[in-house]
PyMOL Python script that loads the backbone (N, CA, C, O; Angstrom):
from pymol import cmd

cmd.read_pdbstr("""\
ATOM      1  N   UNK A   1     -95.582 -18.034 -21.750  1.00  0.00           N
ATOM      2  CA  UNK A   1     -94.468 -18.222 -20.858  1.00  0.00           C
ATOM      3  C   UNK A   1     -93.327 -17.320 -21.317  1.00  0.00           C
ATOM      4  O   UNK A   1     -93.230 -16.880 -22.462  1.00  0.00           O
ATOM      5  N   UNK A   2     -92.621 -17.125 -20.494  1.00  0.00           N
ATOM      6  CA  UNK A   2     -91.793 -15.778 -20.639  1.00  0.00           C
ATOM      7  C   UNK A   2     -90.102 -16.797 -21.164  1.00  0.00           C
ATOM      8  O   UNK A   2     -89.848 -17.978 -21.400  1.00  0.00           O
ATOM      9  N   UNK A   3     -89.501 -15.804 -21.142  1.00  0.00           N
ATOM     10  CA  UNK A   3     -88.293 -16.592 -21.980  1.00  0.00           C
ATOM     11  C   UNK A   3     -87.004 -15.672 -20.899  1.00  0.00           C
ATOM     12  O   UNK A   3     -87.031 -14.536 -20.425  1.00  0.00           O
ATOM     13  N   UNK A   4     -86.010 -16.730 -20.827  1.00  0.00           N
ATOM     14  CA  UNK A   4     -84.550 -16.484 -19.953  1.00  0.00           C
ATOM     15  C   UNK A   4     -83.854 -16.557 -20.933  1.00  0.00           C
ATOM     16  O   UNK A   4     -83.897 -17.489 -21.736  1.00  0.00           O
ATOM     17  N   UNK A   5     -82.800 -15.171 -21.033  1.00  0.00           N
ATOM     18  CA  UNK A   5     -81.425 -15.169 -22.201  1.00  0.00           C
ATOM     19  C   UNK A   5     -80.289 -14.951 -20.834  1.00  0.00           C
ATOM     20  O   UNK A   5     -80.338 -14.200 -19.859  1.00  0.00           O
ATOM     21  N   UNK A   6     -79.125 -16.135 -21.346  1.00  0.00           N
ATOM     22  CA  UNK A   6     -77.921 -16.649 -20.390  1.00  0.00           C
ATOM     23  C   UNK A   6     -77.116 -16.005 -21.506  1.00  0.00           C
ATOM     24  O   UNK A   6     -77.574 -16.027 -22.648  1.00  0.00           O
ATOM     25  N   UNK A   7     -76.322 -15.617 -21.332  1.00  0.00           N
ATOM     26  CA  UNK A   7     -74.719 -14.645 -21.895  1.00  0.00           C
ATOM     27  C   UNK A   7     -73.574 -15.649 -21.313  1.00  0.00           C
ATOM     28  O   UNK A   7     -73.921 -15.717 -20.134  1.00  0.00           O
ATOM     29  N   UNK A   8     -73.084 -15.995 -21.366  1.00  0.00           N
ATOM     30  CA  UNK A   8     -71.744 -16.945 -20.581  1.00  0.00           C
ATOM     31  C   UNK A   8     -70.809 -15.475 -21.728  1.00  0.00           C
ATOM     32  O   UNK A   8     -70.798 -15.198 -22.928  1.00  0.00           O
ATOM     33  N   UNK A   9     -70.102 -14.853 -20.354  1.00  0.00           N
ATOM     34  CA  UNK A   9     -69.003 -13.577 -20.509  1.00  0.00           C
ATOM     35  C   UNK A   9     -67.812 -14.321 -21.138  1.00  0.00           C
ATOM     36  O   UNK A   9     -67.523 -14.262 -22.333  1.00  0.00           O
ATOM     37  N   UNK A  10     -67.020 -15.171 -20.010  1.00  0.00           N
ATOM     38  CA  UNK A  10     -65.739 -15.344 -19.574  1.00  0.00           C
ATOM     39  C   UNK A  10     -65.421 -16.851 -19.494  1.00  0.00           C
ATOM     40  O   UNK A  10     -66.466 -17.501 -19.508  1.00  0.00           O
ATOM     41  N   UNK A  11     -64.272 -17.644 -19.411  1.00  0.00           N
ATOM     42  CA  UNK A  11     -64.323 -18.694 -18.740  1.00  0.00           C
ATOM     43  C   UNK A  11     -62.657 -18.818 -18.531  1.00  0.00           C
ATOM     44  O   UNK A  11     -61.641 -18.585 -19.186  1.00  0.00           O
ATOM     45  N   UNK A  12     -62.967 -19.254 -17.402  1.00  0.00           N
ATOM     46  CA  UNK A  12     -60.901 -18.864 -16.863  1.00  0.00           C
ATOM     47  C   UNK A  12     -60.782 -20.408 -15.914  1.00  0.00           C
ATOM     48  O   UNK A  12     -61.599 -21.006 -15.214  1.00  0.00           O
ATOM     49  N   UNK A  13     -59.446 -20.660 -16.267  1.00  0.00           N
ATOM     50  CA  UNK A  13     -58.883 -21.993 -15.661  1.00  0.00           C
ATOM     51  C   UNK A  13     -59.261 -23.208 -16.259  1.00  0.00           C
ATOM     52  O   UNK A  13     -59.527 -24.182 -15.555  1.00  0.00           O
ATOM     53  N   UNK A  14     -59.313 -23.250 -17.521  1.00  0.00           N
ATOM     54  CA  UNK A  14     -59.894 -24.673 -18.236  1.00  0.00           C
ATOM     55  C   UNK A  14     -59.258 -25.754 -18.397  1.00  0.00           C
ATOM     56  O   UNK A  14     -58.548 -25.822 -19.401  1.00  0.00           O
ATOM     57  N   UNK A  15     -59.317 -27.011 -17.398  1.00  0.00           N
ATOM     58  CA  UNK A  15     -58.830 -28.067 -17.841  1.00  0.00           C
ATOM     59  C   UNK A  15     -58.316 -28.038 -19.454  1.00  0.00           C
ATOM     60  O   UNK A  15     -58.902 -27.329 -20.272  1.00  0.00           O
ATOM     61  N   UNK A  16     -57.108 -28.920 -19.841  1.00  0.00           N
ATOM     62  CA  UNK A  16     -56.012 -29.499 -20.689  1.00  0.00           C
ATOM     63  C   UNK A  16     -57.474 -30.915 -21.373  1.00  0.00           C
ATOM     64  O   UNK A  16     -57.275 -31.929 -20.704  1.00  0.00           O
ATOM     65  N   UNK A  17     -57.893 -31.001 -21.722  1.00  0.00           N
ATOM     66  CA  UNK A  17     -58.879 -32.526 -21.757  1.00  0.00           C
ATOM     67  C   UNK A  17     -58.155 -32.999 -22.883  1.00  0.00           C
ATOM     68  O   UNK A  17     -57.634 -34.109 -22.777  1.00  0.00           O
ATOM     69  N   UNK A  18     -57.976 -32.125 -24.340  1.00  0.00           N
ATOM     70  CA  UNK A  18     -57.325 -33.135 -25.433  1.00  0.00           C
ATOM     71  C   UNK A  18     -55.786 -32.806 -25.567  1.00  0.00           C
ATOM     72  O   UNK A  18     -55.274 -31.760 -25.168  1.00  0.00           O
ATOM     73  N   UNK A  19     -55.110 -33.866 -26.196  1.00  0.00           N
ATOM     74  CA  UNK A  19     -53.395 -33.601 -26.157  1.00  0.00           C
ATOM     75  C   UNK A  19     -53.378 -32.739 -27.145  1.00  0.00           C
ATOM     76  O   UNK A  19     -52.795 -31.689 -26.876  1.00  0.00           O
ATOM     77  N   UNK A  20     -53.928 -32.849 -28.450  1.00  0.00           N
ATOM     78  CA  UNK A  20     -53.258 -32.097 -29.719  1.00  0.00           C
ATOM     79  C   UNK A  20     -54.616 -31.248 -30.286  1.00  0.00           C
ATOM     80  O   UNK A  20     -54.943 -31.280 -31.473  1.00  0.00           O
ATOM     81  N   UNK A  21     -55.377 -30.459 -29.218  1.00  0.00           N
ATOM     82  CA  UNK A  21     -55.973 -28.968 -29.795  1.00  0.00           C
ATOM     83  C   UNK A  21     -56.475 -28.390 -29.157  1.00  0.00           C
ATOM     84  O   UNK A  21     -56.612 -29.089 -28.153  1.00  0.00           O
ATOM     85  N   UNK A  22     -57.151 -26.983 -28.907  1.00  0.00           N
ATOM     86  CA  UNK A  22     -57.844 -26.759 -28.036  1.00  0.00           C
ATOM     87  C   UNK A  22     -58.205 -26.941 -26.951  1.00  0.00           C
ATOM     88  O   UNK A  22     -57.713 -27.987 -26.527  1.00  0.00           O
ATOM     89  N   UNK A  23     -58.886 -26.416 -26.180  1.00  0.00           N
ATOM     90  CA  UNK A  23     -59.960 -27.131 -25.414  1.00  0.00           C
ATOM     91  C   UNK A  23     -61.479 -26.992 -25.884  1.00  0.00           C
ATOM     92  O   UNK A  23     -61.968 -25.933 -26.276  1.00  0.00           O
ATOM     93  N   UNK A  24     -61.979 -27.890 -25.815  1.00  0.00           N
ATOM     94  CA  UNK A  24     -62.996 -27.836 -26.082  1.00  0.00           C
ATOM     95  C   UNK A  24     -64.560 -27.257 -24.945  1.00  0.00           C
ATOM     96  O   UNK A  24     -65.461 -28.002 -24.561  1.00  0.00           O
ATOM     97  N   UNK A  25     -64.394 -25.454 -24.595  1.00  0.00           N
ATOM     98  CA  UNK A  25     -65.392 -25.365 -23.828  1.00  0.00           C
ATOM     99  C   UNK A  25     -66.718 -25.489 -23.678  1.00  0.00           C
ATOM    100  O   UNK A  25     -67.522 -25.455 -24.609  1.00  0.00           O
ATOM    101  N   UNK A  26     -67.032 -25.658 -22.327  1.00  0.00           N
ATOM    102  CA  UNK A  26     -68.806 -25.863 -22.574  1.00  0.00           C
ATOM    103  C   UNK A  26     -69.186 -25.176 -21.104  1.00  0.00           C
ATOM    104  O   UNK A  26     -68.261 -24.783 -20.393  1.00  0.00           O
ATOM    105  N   UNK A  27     -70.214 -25.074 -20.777  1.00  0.00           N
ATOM    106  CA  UNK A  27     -70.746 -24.684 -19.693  1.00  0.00           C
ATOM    107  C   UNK A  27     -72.192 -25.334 -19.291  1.00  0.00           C
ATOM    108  O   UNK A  27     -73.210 -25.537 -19.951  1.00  0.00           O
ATOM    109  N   UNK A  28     -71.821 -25.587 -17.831  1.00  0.00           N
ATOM    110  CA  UNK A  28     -73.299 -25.995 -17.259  1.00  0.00           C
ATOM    111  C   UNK A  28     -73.645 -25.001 -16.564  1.00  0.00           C
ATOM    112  O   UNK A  28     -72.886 -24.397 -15.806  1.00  0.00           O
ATOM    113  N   UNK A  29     -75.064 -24.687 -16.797  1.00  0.00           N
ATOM    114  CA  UNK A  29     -75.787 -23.548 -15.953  1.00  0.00           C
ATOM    115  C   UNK A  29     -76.916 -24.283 -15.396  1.00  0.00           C
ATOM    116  O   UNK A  29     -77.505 -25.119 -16.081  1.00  0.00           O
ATOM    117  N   UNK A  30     -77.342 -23.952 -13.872  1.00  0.00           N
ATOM    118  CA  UNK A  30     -78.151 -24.676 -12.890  1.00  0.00           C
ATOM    119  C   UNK A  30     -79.182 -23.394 -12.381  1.00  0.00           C
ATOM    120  O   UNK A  30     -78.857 -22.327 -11.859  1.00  0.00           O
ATOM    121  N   UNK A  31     -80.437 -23.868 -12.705  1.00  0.00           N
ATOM    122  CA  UNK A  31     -81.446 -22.811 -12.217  1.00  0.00           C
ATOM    123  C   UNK A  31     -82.500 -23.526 -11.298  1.00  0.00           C
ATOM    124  O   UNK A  31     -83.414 -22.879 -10.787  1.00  0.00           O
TER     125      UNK A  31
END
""", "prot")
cmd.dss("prot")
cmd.show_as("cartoon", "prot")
cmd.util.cbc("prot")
cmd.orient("prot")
């Protein structure tokens, strides 16, 4: 079976989720 490589580039407009750091990003990808 063959294999899929996902790159996530960019991510722009990220919800505020915690008060005191970061955000904590993640991404869902749908195939």
């Amino acid at each position: 079976m063959g294999q899929l490589e996902v790159i996530i580039v960019e991510g722009r407009n990220l919800k505020q989720k915690d008060t005191f750091s970061e955000n904590d990003a993640y991404v869902k990808v749908y195939l």
